[in-house]
C-alpha positions, 0 to 999 in steps of 0.5 A: 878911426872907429868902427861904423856902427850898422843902421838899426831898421826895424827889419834887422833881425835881432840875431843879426844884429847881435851877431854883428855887433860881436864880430864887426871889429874884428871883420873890419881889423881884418879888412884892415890889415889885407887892404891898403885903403881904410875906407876900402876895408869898411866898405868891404866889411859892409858888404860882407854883412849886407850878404850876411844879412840876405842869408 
């Protein structure tokens, strides 16, 4: 299963995405790794970027 790529909006700041794009694999082997359910893990990674990005 491959990484969920992060919807692009026009509002996204670029550093944002960039930083996100560096680090979502390794949020989401992470996730993995503590969580017994795949899609549990991406969702805990989503909102983790969704907190991130409101920052």
């Amino acid at each position: 299963m491959t990484a969920a790529r992060p919807t692009r909006a026009a509002r996204d700041p670029l550093d944002f995405l960039a930083f996100r794009e560096l680090v979502s694999r390794a949020y989401l082997r992470y996730a993995r790794a503590r969580l017994d359910a795949p899609a549990l893990a991406q969702a805990a990674v989503d909102a983790a970027f969704a907190d991130i990005r409101r920052c």
